[in-house]
Backbone as CSV, one residue per row, in Angstrom:
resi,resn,N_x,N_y,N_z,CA_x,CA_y,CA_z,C_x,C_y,C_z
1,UNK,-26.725,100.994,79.603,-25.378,100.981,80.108,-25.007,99.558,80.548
2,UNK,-24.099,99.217,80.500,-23.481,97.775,80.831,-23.244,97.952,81.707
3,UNK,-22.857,98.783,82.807,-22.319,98.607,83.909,-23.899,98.084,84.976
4,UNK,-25.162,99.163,84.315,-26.400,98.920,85.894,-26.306,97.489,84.763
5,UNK,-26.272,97.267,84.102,-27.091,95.849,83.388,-26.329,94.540,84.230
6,UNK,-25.331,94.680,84.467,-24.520,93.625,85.161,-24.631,93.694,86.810
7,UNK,-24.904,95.307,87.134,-25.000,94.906,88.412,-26.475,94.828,88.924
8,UNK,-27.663,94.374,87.576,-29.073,94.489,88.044,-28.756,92.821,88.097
9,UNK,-28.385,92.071,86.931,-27.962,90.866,86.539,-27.391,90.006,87.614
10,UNK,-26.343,90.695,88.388,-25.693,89.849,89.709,-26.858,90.034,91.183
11,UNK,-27.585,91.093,91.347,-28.544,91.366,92.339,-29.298,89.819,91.879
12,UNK,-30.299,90.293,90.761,-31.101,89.738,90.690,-30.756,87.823,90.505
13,UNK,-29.569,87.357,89.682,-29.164,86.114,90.478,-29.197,85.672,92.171
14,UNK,-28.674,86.836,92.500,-28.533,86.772,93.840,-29.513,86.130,94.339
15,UNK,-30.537,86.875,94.407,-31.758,86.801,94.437,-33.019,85.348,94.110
16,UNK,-32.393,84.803,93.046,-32.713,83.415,92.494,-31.719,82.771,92.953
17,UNK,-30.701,82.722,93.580,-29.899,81.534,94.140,-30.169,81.304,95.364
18,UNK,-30.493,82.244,96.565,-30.235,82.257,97.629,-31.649,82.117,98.755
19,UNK,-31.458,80.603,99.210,-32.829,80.276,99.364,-32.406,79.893,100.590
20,UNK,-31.617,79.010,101.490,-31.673,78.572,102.538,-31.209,79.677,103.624
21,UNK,-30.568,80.944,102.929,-30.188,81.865,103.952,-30.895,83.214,103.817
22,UNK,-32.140,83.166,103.133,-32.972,84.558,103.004,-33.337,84.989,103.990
23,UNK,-33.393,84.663,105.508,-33.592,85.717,106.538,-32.788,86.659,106.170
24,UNK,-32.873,88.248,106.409,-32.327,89.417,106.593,-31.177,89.407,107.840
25,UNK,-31.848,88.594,109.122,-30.690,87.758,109.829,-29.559,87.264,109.637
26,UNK,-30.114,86.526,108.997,-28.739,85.483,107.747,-28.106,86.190,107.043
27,UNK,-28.326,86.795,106.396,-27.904,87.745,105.379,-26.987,88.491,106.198
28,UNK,-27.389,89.425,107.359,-26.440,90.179,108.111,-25.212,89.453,108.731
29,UNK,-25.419,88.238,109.292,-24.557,87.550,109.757,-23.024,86.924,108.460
30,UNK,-23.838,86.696,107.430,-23.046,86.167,106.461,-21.969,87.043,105.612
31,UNK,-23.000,88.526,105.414,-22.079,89.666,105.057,-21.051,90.037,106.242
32,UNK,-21.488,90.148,107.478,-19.975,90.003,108.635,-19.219,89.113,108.300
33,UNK,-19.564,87.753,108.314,-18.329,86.781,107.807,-18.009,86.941,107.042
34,UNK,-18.438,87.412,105.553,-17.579,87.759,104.630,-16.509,88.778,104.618
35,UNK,-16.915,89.382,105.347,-16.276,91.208,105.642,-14.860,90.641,106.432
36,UNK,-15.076,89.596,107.420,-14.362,89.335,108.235,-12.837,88.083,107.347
37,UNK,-13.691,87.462,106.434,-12.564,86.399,105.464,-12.279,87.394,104.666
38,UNK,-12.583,88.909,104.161,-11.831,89.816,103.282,-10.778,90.040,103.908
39,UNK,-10.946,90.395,105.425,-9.748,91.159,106.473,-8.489,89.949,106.411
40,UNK,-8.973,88.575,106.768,-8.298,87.591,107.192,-7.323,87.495,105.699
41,UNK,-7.979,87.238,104.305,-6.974,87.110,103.339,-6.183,87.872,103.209
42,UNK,-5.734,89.239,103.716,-5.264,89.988,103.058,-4.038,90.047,104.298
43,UNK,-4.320,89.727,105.639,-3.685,89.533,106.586,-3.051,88.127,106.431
44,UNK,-3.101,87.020,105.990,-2.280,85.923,105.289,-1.348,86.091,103.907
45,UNK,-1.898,86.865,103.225,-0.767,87.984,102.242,0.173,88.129,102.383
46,UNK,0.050,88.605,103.835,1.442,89.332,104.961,2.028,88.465,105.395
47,UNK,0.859,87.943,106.342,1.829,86.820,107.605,2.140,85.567,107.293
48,UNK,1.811,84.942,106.065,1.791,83.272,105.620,2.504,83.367,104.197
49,UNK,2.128,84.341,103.133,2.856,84.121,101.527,3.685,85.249,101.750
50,UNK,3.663,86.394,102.508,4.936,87.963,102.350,4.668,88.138,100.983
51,UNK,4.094,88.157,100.316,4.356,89.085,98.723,3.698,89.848,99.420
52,UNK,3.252,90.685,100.758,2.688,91.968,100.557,3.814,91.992,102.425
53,UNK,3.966,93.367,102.271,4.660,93.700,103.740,3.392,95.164,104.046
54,UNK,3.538,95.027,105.601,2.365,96.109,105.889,3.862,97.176,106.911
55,UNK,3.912,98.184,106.409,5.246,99.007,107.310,4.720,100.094,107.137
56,UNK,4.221,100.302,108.558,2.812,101.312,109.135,3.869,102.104,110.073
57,UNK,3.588,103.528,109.596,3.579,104.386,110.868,2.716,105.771,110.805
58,UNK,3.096,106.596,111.719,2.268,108.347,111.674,2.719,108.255,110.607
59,UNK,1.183,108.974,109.451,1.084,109.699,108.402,1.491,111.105,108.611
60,UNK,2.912,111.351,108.136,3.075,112.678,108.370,2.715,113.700,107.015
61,UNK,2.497,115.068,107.486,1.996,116.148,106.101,2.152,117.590,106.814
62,UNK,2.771,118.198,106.233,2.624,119.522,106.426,1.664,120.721,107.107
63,UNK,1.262,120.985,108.529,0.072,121.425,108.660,-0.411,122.648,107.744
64,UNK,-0.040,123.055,106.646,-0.548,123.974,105.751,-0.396,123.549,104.318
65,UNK,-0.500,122.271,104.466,-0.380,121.509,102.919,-1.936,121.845,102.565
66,UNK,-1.724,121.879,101.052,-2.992,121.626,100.291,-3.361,120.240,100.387
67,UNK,-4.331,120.236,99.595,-5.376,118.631,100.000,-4.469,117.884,98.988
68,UNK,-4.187,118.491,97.681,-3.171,117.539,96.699,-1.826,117.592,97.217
69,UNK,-1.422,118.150,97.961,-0.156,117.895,98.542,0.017,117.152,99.861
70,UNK,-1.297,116.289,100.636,-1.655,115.714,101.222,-1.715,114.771,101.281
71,UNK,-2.490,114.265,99.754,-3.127,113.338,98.621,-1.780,112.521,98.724
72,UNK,-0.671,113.446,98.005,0.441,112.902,97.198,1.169,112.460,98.890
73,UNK,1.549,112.878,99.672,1.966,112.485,100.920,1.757,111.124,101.570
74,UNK,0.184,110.867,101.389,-0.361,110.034,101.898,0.118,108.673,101.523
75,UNK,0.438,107.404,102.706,0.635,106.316,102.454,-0.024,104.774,102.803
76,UNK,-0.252,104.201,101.866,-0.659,102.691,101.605,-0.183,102.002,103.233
77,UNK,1.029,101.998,103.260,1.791,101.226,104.060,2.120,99.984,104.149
78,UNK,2.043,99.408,102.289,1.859,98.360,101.639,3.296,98.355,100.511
79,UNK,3.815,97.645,101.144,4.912,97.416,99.990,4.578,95.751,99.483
80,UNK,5.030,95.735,98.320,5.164,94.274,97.506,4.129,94.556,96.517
81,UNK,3.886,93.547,96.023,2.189,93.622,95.527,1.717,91.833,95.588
82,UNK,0.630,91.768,95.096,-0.224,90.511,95.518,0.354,88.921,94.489
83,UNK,0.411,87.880,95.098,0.532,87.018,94.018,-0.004,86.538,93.545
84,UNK,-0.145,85.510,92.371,-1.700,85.563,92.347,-2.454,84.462,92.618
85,UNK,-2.179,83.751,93.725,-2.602,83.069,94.664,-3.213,84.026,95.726
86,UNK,-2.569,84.999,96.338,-3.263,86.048,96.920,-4.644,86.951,96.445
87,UNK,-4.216,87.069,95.275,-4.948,87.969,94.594,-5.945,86.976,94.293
88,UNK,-6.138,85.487,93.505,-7.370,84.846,93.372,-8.243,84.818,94.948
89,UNK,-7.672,84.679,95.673,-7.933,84.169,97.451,-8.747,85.603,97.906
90,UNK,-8.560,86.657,97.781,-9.095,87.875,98.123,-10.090,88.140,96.860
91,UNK,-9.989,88.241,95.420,-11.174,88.785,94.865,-11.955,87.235,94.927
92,UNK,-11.790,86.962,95.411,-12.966,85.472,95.616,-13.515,85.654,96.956
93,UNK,-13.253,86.230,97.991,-13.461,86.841,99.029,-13.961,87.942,99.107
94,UNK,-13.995,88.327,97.984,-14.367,90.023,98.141,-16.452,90.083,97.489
95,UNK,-15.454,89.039,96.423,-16.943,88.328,95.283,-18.087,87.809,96.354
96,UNK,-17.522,87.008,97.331,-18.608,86.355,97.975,-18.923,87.347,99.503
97,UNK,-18.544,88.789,99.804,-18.646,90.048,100.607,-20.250,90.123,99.217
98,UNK,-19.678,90.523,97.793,-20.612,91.586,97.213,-21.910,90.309,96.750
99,UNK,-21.698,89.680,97.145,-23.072,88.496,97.340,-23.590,88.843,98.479
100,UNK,-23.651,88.950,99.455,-24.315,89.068,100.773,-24.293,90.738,100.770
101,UNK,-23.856,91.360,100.079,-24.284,92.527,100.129,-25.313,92.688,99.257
102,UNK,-25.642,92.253,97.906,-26.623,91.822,96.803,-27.325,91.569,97.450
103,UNK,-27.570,90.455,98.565,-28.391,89.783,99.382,-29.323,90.534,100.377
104,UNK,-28.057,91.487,101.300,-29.173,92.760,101.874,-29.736,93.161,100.911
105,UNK,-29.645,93.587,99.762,-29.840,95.155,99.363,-31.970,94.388,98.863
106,UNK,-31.387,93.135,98.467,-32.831,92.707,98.394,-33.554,92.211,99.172
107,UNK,-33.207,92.306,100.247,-34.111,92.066,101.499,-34.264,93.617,101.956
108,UNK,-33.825,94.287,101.679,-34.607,95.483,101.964,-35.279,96.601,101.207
109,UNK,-35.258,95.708,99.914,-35.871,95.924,98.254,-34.573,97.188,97.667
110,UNK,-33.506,97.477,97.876,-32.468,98.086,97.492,-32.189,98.013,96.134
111,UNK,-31.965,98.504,94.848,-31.033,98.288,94.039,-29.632,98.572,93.948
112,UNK,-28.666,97.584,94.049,-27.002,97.750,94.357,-26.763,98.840,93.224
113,UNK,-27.366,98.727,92.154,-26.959,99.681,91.338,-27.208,101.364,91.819
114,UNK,-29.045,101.327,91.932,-28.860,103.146,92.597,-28.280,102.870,93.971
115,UNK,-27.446,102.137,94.853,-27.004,102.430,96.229,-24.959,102.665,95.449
116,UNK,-24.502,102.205,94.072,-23.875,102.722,93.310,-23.627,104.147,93.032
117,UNK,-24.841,104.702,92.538,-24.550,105.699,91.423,-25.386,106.916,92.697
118,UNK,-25.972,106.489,93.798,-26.000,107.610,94.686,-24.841,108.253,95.180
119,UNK,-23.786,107.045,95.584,-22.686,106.992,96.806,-21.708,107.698,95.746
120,UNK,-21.939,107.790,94.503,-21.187,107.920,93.283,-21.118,109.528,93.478
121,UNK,-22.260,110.170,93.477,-22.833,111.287,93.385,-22.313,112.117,94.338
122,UNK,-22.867,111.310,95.488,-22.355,112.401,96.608,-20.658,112.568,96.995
123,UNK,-19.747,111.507,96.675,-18.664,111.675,96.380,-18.254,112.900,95.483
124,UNK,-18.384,112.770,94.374,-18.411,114.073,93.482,-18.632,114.817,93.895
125,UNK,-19.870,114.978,94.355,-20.319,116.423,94.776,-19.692,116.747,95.903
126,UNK,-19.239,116.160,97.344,-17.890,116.745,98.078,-16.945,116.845,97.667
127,UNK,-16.554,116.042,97.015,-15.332,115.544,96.543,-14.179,115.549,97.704
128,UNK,-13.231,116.541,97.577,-12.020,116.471,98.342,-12.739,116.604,100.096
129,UNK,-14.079,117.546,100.439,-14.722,117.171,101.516,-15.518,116.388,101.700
130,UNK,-15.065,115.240,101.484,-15.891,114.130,101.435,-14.727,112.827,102.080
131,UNK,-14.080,113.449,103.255,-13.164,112.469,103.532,-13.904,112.481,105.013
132,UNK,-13.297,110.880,105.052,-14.659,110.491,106.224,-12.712,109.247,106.828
């Protein structure tokens, strides 16, 4: 399958690149900062370029709605869409999140791929109870 082949391929780079920050320490600290410059780009989206507006309130729904009539209810609270100055700025942010996540997963001998196709699984298998 191409999909584990690329994501054994990006682990295992990972893995051969990343030498001055291989504590599991490091690693934890760096995946927070990344987690934390995902939040920040997407919040400059808004507050610095506006191609994205955030217009948040109560999610309202029917208390005897079905789950697809819930589904369909449910809102983003995202109007615009990304430019692509935004959009390079966040999946470059997001890229260097799934590096330090690559990074745990081999410091604690993980493959990103089965921590993939588990999380994959058990989704399915709740499915619609599987909202967290």
């Amino acid at each position: 399958m191409v999909k584990d082949i690329l994501s054994d391929e990006f682990q295992y780079t990972v893995l051969e690149l990343l030498v001055r920050n291989k504590s599991i320490l490091d690693s934890l600290t760096k995946y927070q900062d990344s987690n934390a410059r995902v939040n920040r780009s997407i919040v400059k989206a808004v507050t610095q370029c506006g191609c994205i507006k955030i217009n948040a309130d109560k999610q309202v729904f029917p208390e005897d709605a079905d789950f697809e009539e819930i589904r369909e209810n449910m809102s983003t609270h995202l109007n615009g869409g990304l430019c692509e100055h935004c959009r390079d700025t966040i999946e470059k942010e997001m890229g260097r999140n799934l590096f330090y996540l690559a990074s745990l997963c081999n410091s604690l001998d993980l493959n990103m791929y089965d921590v993939f196709i588990k999380e994959l699984d058990r989704v399915k298998m709740l499915g619609k109870y599987n909202l967290r």
